[in-house]
N, C-alpha and C positions, 0 to 999 in steps of 0.2 A: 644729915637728914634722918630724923625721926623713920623705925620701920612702919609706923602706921601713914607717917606720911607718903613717903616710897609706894607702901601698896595701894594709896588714894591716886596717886602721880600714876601706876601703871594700867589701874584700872582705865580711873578717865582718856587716857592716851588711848589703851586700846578701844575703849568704845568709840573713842572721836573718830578715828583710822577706819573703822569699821561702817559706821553712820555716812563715814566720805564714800568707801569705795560700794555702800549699796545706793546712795542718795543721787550723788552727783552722775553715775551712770543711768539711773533711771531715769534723771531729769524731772524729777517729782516728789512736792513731798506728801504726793495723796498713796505712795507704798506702803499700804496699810500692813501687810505681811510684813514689810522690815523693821517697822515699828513693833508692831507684834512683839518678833523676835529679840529686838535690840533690848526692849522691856523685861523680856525673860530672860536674858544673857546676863542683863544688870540686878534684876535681884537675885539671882543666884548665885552670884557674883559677892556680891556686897554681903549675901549674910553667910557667907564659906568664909570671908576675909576676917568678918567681925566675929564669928565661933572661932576662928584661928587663932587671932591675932590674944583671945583671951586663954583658952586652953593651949594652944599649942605654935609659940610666937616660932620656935627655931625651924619649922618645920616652913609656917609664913617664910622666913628670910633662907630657906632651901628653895620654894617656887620663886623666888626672884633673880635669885643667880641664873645668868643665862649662857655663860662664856665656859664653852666644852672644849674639853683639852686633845680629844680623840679629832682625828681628822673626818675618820667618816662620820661623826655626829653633826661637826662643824658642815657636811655635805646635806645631812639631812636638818639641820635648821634653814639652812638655803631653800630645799627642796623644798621643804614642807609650810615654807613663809610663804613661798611663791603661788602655789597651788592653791591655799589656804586660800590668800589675799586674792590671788585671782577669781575663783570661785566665787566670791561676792560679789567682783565685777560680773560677772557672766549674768547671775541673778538680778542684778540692777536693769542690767543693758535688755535681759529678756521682760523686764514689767515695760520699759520706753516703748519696744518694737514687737512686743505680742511675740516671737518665734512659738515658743508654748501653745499659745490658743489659734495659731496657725498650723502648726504640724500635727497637734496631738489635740488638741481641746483643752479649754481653760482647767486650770486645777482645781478640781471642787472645795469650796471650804471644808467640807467634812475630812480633806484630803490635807489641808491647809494647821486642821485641829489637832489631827492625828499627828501629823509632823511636830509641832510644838507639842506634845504631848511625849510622845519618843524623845526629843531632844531634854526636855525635862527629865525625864527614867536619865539620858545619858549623865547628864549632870550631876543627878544624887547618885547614883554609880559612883561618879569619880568620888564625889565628896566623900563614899563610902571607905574607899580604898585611903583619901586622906586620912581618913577619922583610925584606921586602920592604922598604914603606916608611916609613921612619921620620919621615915627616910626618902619618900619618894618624891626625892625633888627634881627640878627641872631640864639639871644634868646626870647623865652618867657617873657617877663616883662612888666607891664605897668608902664609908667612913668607920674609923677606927673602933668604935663602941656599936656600930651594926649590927644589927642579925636579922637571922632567913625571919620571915613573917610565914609564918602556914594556915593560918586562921580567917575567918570570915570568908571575903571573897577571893583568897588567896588558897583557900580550898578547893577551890574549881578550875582556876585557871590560873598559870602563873604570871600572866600580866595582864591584871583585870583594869587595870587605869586606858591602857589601850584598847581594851574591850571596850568600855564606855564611850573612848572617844569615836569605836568604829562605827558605834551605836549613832550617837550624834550628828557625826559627819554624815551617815546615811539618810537620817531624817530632816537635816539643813536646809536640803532645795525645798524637799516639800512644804514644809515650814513657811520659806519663802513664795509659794509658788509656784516653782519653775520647775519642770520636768526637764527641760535643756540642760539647770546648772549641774543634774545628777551626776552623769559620768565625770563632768570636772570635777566635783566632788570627791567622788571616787577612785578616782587618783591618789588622794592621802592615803588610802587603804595601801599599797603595795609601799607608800611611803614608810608607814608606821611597822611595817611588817620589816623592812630594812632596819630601821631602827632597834627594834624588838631581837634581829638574831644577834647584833653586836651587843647589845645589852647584856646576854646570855652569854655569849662566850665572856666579858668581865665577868660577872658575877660568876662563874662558874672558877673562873681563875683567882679572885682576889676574895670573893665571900665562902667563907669560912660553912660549909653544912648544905651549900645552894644543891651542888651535884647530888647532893642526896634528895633533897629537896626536889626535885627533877624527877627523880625517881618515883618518886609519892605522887607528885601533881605529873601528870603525862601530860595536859591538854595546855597548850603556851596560849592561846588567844580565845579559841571557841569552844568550851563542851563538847567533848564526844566529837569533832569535827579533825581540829588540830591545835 
């Protein structure tokens, strides 16, 4: 199979998966928020695949490898499937049963905006970081003709791809609605953060300049933070 086919085959999959576990728990398809979101996930989606897949196809068939050879990566694709996948559950199940505009008051749209608004910033973030570097693919690996990236957004932080994504993950529920899915959400946070130290110790052992690299960039995920 064709890589343009592949990335058409992964996207639609994931959206399908995604459309199930917000749809079918909320038992409606008047979830206007997951439509919302599902629409923004897919064009931002499809025009990262289509700028890729022209400028920069090997780095496409790096984000589709997904078989990690580290055991604790192998833990943290589990982990972070789980929490991910569930987390839209939670946001389906809370548009069915109100918990939201029971406990706390319904999510204002302006609260709804702003979410999709943030999740967007996350998005062109990562695609930032793609555009960037074209090694950072979807496993752990250093590859032979590799080098440190210091530049753009790798100026500020040394893992700005997880930055984006903390970014996103935090603006998801709201996005959706749901003040409940939040803390499920948030969960990925400590996920990506496990991910993030094992990352470091590879790259510090098998890429060639990173330790120094390290040295220059102090801040691993947040500005000034840590």
């Amino acid at each position: 199979m064709s890589l343009k086919l592949r990335a058409i085959r992964w996207l639609g999959i994931t959206l399908a998966i995604l459309a199930a576990l917000l749809f079918v728990p909320a038992g409606s398809v008047r979830f206007w928020q997951g439509w919302a979101f599902l629409l923004l996930m897919a064009a931002f989606w499809i025009f990262f695949f289509v700028d890729l897949l022209k400028h920069d196809p090997k780095l496409v068939e790096r984000r589709l490898q997904r078989r990690e050879a580290q055991p604790e990566q192998k833990l943290f694709q589990k982990l972070f499937s789980f929490v991910f996948f569930f987390s839209f559950v939670v946001a389906g199940l809370d548009f069915r049963f109100g918990w939201s505009r029971a406990w706390l008051g319904p999510v204002p749209v302006a609260f709804v905006v702003a979410g999709q608004a943030l999740t967007a910033a996350g998005y062109w973030f990562v695609f930032w970081v793609l555009k960037t570097n074209s090694f950072a693919a979807s496993t752990i690996q250093v590859e032979t003709e590799q080098k440190v990236i210091s530049i753009s957004p790798y100026r500020f932080v040394r893992h700005p791809m997880y930055l984006g994504m903390v970014l996103t993950t935090v603006a998801t529920p709201l996005a959706l609605g749901s003040y409940v899915a939040l803390p499920v959400y948030a969960l990925l946070i400590p996920v990506l953060i496990f991910r993030l130290i094992h990352e470091e110790k590879i790259l510090r052992r098998d890429l060639p300049g990173y330790a120094e690299y390290c040295q220059l960039t102090r801040f691993r995920l947040v500005p000034w933070v840590w």
